[in-house]
N, C-alpha and C positions, 0 to 999 in steps of 0.2 A: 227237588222232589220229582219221583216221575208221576207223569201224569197218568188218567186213566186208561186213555189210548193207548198206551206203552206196556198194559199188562196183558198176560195171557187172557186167551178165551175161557172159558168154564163153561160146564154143562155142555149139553148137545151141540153148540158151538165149537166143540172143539173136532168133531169126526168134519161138519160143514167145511171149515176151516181146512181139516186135512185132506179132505175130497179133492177144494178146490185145486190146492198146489200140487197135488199126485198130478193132473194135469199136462202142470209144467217141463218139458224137455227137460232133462239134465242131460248135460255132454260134459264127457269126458276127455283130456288131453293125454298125452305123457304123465306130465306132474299135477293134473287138477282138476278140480270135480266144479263146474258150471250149474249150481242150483238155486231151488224157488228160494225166495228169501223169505226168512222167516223171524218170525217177531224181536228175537232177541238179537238178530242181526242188526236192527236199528242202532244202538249205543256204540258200533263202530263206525256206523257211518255218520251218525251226528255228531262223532268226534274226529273224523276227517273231514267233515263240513266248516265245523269249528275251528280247525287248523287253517293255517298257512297254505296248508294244501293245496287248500280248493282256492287260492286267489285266481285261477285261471277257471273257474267254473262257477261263477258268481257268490263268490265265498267271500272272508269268512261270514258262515249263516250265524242264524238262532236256531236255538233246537225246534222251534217249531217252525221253522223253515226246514230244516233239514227232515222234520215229519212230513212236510208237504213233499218233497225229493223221494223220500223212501215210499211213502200213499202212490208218488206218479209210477213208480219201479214196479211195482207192486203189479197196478192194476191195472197197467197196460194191456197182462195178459186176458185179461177179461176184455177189455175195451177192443183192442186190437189184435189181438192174438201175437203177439210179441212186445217184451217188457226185459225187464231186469233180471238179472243173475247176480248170486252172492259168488266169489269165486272163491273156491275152498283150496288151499293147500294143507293135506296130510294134518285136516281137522281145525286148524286156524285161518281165520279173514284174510285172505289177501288184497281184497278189493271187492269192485263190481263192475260189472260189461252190463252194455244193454244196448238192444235195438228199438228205439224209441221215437217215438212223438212226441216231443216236452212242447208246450206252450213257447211262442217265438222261434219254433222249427218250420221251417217250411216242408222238408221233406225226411223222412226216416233217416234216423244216425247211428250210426254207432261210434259208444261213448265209452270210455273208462277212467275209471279212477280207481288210482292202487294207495295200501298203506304206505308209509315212510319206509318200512321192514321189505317190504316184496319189491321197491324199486331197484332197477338195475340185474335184475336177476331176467329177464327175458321172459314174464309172467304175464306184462300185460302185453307181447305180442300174441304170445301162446292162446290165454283168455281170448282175446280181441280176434285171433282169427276162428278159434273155434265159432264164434258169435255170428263174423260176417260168412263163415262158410254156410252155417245153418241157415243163414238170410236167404242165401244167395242157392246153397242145393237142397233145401227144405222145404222154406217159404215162395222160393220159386221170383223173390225181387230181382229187377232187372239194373238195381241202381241203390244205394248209401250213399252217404254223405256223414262225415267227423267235422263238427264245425271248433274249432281250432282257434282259441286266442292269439293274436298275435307274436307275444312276445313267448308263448310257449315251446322252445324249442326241442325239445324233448316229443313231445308231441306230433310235433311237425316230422320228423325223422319217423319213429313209428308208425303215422302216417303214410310216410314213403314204403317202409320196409312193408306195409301189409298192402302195397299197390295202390293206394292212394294216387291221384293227379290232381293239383291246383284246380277246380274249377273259379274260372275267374269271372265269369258271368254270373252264377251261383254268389260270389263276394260279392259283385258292386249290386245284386238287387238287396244285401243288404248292409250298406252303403261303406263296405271295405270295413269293417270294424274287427273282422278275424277269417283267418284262413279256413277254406272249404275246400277241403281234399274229399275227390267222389271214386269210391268204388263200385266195379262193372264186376259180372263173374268171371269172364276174359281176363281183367287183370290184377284176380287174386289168387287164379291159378296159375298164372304166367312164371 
């Protein structure tokens, strides 16, 4: 059953609602549109939370963990002024990017998770650098961080390809448990 939170807004709630996310950047790629996420975008991502997926992003969740995942995506942009993107390919979910502050971050990341359909296709580079570019010639940050599971190697590669470097001082404060690859704007234009 879904819950109450899962339904649309109604009433005057719904222009508030639309105000807010007009807000939100959307960038565009080659192949893919970078936008606010929106309500019905939940049910793909509480079902890549609920997967196999996410064992490298403290998966698999509950659906009401993965509501807490999609609330933090969300409302970043209010908080921070940088959050979550749905990544859209040609009308279907490919994933999500986001430059973020989750709880147990020490410093902004950028993060991605793609469906099982969009891997291997060069989507979440595409995505992931549209994201850090915006970070980096938009938001005007001097520095990211992708904090990286160990055993994810997939990741780790990706990592490299969008200029990622090992911060290794970054891992041991917190206590080597996953790789912290930090992006500069030097070398994501490199």
């Amino acid at each position: 059953m879904i819950g109450a939170h899962e339904q649309p807004a109604t009433s005057e709630a719904v222009a508030i609602a639309h105000q807010l996310t007009t807000g939100i950047p959307t960038l565009h790629t080659g192949r893919l549109t970078l936008r606010a996420l929106k309500l019905e975008d939940f049910a793909t991502l509480a079902d890549l939370l609920a997967s196999d997926r996410s064992r490298f992003v403290s998966g698999p969740m509950s659906r009401l963990d993965a509501w807490q995942e999609f609330t933090q995506l969300a409302s970043g942009w209010v908080l921070h002024g940088h959050g979550g993107w749905t990544i859209d390919q040609d009308g279907s979910i490919a994933g999500f990017v986001l430059i973020g502050v989750e709880p147990g971050d020490h410093e902004r990341e950028l993060g991605f998770l793609l469906t099982e359909e969009a891997e291997g296709h060069g989507i979440a580079f595409e995505a992931a650098s549209a994201a850090r570019d915006f970070a980096f010639d938009v938001l005007k940050f001097p520095t990211l961080v992708s904090y990286i599971d160990v055993a994810n190697t997939r990741s780790h590669h990706l990592a490299e390809r969008l200029g990622g470097e090992r911060d290794a001082l970054a891992e041991a404060k917190m206590n080597n448990k996953m790789r912290i690859y930090r992006y500069t704007p030097e070398g994501a234009h490199s």
